[in-house]
C-alpha positions in Angstrom: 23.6 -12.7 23.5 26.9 -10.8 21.7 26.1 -8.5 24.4 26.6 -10.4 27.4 29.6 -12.5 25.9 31.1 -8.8 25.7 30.6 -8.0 29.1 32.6 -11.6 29.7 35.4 -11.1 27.6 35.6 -7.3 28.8 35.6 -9.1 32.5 38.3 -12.0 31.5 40.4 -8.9 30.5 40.3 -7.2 33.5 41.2 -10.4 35.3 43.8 -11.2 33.4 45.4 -7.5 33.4 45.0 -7.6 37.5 46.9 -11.1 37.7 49.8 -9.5 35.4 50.0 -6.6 37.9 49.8 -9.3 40.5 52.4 -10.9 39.4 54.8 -7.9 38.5 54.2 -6.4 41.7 54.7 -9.2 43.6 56.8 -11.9 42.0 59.4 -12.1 45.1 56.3 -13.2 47.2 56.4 -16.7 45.6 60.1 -17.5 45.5 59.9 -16.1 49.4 57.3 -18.5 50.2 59.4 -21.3 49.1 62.2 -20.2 50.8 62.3 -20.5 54.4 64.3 -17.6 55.3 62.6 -14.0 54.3 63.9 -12.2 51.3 64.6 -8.7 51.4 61.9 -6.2 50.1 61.9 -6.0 46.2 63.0 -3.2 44.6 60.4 -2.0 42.3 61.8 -0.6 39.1 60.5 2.9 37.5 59.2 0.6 34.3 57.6 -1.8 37.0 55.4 1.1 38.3 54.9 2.6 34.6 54.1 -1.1 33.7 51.6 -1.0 36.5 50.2 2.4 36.4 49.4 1.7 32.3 48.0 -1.8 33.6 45.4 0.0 36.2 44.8 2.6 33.4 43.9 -0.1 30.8 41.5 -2.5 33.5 39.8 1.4 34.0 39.0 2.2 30.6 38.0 -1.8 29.5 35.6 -1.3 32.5 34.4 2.2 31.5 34.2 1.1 28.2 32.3 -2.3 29.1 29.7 -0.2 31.5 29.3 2.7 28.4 28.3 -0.4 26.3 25.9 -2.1 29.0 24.2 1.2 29.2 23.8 1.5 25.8 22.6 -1.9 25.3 19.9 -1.2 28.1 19.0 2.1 26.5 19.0 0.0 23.1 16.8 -2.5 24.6 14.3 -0.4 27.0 13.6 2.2 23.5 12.8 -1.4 21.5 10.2 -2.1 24.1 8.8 0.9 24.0 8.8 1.0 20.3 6.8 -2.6 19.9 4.6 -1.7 23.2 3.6 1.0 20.8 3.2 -1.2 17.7 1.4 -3.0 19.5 -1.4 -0.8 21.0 -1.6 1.1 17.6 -2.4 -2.2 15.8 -5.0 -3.0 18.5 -6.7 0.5 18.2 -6.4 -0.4 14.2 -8.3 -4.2 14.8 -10.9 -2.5 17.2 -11.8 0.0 14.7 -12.3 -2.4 11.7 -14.1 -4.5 14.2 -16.5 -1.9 15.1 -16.9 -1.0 11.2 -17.7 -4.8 10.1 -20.3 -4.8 13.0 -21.7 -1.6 11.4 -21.5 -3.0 8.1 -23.0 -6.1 9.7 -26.1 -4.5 11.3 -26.6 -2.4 8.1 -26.9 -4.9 5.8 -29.6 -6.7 8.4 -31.8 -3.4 7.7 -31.5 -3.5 4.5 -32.5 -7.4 4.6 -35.6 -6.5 6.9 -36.3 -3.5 4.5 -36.3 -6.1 1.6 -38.8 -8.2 3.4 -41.2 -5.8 3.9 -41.4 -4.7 0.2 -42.0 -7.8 -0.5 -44.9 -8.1 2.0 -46.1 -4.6 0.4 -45.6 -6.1 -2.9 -47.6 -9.0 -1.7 -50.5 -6.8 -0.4 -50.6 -5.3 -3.1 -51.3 -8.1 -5.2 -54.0 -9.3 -2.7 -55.5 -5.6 -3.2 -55.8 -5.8 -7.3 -56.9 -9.3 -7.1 -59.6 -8.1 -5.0 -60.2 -4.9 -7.2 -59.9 -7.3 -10.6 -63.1 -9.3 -8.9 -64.9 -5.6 -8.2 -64.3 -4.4 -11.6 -65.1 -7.2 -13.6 -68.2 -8.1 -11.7 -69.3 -3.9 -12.4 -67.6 -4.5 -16.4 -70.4 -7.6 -16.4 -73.5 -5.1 -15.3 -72.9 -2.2 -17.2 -71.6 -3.6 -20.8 -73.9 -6.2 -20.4 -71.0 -8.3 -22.1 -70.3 -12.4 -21.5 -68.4 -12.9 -18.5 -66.0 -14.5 -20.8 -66.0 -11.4 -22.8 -65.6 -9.4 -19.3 -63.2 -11.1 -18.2 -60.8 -11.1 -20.6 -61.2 -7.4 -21.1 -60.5 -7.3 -16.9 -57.8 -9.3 -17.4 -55.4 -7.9 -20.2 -56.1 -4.1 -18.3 -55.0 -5.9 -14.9 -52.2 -8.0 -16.2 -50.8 -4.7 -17.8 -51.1 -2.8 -14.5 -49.6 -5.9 -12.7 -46.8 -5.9 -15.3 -46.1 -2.5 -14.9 -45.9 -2.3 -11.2 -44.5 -4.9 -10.9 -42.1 -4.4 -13.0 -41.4 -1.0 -11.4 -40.8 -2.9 -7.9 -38.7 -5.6 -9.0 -36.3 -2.9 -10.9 -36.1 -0.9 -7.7 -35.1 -3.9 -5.3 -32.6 -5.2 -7.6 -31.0 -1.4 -7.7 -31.0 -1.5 -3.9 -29.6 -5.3 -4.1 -26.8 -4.5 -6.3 -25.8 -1.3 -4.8 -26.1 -3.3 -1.0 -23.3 -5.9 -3.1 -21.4 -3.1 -4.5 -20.6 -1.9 -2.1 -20.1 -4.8 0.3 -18.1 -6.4 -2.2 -16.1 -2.9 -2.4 -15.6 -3.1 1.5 -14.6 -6.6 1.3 -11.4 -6.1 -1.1 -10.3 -2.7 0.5 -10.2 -5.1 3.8 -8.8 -7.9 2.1 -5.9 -5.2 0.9 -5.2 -4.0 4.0 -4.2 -7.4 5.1 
């Protein structure tokens, strides 16, 4: 906008110097107009011609100097394109790439899910697997101790509920490892993208 009221100013200059020359030149012209009888040539001083001459000189360099600033506010202009064009395209390649990496994060934490799921089917077979060996083992406790089946059974049943509690335990310690690790790091990803923005 400064710019271009420049370029006006720099133009209303030039005008103005050309209508001083004008009128310098040529200010017989007017009062021989008016007269109806022609008026002998002027006589053009030494100091109307320097006056002149500096006059042309000045409109040159206001115009050279106007066109030297229109370039360089082109030049100015066309290298802030090409600077944001640039911004711009780095910080798409930057919002593609953390795309990509959330949808990574994304798909990994979906394994892990279905990984949870089936340990818990495992853990869940293998429940089904020493409820079915308690049954075995306390009908084969019954036959060879010849012992109650109350007596049996609670002998079965303190040895199973200590295996149970033990592997049990052993599972449930190793899931919530994997859990807290899984929102460790999640929640370590999550404030290093927060950051960035």
């Amino acid at each position: 906008m400064y710019q271009l009221l420049f370029i006006l100013l720099v133009l209303l200059v030039v005008i103005l110097a050309m209508t001083v020359i004008y009128l310098v030149v040529n200010p017989s012209k007017k009062q021989a107009t008016s007269q109806s009888q022609p008026a002998p040539a002027p006589k053009i001083d030494v100091d109307d011609h320097v006056l002149v001459n500096e006059a042309r000189s000045k409109a040159k360099e206001i115009i050279l100097e106007a066109r030297d600033n229109a370039s360089k506010i082109k030049g100015d202009a066309e290298e802030y394109v090409c600077v944001t064009k640039q911004s711009v395209v780095e910080l798409e390649k930057t919002f593609a790439l953390e795309k990509a990496q959330l949808d990574a994060k994304d798909r990994d934490l979906e394994n892990k899910a279905k990984t949870l799921k089936l340990a818990k089917d495992a853990l869940d077979k293998k429940q089904q697997d020493l409820d079915s060996l308690f049954d075995s083992q306390k009908q084969q406790l019954e036959k060879v101790a010849n012992l109650t089946k109350d007596e049996a059974r609670k002998l079965l049943l303190d040895k199973l509920d200590k295996e149970l509690i033990e592997e049990k335990g052993k599972r449930i310690r190793q899931i919530e490892e994997d859990i807290k690790k899984t929102a460790d790091k999640k929640a370590q990803e999550i404030l290093v993208d927060v950051m960035r923005f």
